[in-house]
C-alpha distance (Angstrom), angle and dihedral (degrees) to the residues before:
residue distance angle dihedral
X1 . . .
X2 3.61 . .
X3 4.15 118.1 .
X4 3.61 107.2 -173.6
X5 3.96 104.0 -60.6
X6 3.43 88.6 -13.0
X7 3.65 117.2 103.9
X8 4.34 113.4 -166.5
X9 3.78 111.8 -162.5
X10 4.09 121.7 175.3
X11 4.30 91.0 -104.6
X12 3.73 90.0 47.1
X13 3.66 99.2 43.9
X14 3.61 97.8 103.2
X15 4.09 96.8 41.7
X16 3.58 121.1 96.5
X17 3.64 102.5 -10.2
X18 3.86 91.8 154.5
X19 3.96 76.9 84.0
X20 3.78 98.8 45.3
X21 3.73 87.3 46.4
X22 3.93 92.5 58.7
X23 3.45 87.3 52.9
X24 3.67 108.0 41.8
X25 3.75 126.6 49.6
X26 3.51 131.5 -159.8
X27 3.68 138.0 -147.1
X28 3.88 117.3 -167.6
X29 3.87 122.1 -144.8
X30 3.90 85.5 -126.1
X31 3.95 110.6 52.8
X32 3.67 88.5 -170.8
X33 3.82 89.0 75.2
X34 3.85 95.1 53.8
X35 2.97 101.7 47.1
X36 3.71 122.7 84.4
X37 4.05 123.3 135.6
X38 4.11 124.7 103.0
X39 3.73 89.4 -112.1
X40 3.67 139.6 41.2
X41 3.88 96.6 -130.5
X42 4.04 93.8 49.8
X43 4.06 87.2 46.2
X44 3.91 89.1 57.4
X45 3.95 91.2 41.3
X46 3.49 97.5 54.9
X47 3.71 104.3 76.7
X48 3.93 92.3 54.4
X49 4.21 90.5 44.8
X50 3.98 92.2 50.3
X51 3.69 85.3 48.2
X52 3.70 89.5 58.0
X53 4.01 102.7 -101.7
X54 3.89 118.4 147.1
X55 3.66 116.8 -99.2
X56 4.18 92.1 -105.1
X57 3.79 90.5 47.5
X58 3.89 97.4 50.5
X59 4.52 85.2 44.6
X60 3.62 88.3 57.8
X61 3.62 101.2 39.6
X62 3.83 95.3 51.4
X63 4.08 89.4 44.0
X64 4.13 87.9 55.9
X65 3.50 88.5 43.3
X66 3.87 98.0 49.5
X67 3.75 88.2 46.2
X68 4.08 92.7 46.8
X69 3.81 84.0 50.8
X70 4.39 92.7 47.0
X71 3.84 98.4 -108.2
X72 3.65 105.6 135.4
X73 3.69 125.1 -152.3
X74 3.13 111.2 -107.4
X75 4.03 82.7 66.4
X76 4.00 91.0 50.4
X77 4.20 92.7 92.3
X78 4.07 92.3 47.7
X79 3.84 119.7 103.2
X80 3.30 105.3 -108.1
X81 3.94 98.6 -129.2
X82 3.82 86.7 68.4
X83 4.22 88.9 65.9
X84 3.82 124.4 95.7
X85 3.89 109.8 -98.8
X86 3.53 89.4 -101.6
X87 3.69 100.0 52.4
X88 4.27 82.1 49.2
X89 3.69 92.2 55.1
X90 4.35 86.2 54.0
X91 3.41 85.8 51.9
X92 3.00 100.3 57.6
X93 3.63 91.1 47.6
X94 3.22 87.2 57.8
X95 3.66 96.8 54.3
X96 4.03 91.6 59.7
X97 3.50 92.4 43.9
X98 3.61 98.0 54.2
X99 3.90 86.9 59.7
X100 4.36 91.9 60.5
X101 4.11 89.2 -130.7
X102 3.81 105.7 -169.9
X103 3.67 89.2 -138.3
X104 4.27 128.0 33.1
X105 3.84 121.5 -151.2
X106 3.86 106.3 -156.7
X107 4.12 114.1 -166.8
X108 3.63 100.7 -160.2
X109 3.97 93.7 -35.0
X110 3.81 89.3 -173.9
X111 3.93 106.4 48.3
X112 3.92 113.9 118.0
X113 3.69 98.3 10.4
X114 4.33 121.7 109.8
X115 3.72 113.8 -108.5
X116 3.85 96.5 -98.3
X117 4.25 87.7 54.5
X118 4.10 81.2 47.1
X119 4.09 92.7 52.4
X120 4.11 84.6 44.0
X121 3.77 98.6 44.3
X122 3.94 90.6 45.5
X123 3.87 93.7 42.4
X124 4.04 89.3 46.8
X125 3.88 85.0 60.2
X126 3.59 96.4 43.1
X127 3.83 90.3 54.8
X128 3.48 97.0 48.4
X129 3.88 91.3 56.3
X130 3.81 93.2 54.1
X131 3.81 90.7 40.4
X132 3.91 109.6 46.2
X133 3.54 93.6 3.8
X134 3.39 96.3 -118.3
X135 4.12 120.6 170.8
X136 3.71 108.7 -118.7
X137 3.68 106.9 -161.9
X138 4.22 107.8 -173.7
X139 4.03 117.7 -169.4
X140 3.98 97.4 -161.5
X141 3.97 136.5 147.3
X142 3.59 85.0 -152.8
X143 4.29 98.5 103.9
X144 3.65 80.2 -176.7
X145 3.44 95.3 74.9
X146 3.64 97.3 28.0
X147 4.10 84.7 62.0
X148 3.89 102.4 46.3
X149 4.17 98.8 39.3
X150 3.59 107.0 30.7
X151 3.86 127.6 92.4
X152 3.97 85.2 -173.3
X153 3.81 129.7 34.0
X154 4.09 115.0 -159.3
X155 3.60 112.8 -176.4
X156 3.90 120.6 -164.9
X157 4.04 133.4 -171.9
X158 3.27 126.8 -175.0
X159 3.93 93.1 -7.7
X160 3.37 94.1 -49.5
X161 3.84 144.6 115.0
X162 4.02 109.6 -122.2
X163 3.85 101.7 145.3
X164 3.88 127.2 38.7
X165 3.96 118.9 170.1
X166 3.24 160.7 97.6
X167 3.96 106.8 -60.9
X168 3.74 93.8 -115.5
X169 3.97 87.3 60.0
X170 3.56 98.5 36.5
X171 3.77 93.2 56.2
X172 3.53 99.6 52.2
X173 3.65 95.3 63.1
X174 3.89 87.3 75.8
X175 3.75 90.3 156.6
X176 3.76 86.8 68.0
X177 3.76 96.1 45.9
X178 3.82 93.1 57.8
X179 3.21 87.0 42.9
X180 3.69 93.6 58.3
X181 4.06 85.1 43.0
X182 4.02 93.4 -98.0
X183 3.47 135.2 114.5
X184 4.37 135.9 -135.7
X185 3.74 104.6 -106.1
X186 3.19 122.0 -82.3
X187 3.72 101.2 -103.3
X188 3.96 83.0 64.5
X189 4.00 95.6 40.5
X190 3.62 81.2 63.0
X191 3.99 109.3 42.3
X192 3.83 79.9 51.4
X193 3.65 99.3 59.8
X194 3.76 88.4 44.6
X195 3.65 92.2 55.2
X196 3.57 93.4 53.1
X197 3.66 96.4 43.5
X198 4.09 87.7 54.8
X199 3.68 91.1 46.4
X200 3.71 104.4 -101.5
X201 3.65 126.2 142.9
X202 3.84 105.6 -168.4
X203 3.59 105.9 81.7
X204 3.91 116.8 -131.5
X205 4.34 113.4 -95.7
X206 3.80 118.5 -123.9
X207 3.70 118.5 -37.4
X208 3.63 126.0 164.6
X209 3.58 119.7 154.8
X210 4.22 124.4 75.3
X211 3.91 84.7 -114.7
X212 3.44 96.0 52.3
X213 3.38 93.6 50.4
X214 3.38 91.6 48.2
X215 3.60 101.6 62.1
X216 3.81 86.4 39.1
X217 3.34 91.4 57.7
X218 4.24 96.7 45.6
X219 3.93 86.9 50.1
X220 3.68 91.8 58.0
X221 3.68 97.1 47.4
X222 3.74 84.1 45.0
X223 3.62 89.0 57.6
X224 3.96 93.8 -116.1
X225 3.88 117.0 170.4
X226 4.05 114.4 -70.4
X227 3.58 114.7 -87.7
X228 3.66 126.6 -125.9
């Protein structure tokens, strides 16, 4: 695995990871196990001051990360135990962004939160890959999210590797995914089950977005030409 200039290999994986650790960030599933400091505002700042970053540096890092993330200020001097467990999982976000990782691991960034904190979680990560360019790598079950904010799908099972692609090839191997215990997306659960109920035996190609699926959807009951 190769972070930047950084190259990880299995006999160097436990040398120097003070440097791998300033460049890659991670998020756990639980928040409540990151999390640590009496305050909010010195949990965020802690990454960046570890990493060596004056005091004033590391304050206003973790306050533009905690607003990024929707934690306002007057919230920044709570403990961070009294939040809901959403708010905990943003700051804990916080807390990695604050440090500028080149690279984020997510562990199911989304679990626990209502679907407009999904939609601002997932768009958060999106923008900071076209911004700073930073690589957002997401472990989820959700395929859902895997198809509408990945540029690469990896699929493991069982500790191993057994689908590598683009999302819009990965997901129409659906043999393979149940196979590996997951399902197509939703958006393509759905079109399928509609083709079947109108008779159709070529199953619908890759479609992931409400849109999509909408005009997918209007062609069918139009009686448009199967889709592949």
């Amino acid at each position: 695995m190769v972070v930047g200039s950084y190259n990880l290999t299995a006999d160097k994986k436990k040398q120097d990871l003070r440097t791998l650790r300033a460049k890659v960030g991670f998020v756990f599933q639980y928040p409540e196990h990151q999390l640590f400091d009496e305050t909010i505002i010195k949990d965020v700042c802690f990454g960046p001051i570890n990493f060596g970053v004056p005091q004033d540096e590391a304050v206003k890092r973790a306050e533009e990360s905690l607003t990024r993330v929707g934690i306002p200020s007057p919230y920044w001097q709570r403990s961070p135990f009294d939040l809901s467990g959403g708010q905990m999982r943003r700051v804990a976000i916080a807390g990695v962004l604050a440090a500028h990782p080149e690279a984020i691991i997510l562990d199911e960034p989304t679990a626990g939160l209502d679907p407009r904190g999904r939609e601002e979680i997932l768009q958060l990560f999106l923008g900071l890959n076209k911004e700073r360019k930073t690589t957002i790598i997401m472990v989820t079950h959700n395929m859902n999210d895997a198809a509408l904010y990945s540029d690469q799908v990896i699929v493991m099972n069982h500790g191993k590797k057994i689908m590598d692609g683009k999302p819009e090839d990965v997901f129409s191997r659906e043999e393979e995914l149940h196979q590996a215990g997951l399902d197509a997306p939703q958006t393509m659960l759905f079109l399928d089950q509609l083709n079947q109920k109108m008779g159709r035996r070529k199953k619908t190609g890759p479609v992931f977005t409400l849109n999509e699926t909408a005009d997918t959807v209007i062609r069918i009951l139009n009686g448009g030409a199967d889709h592949v």
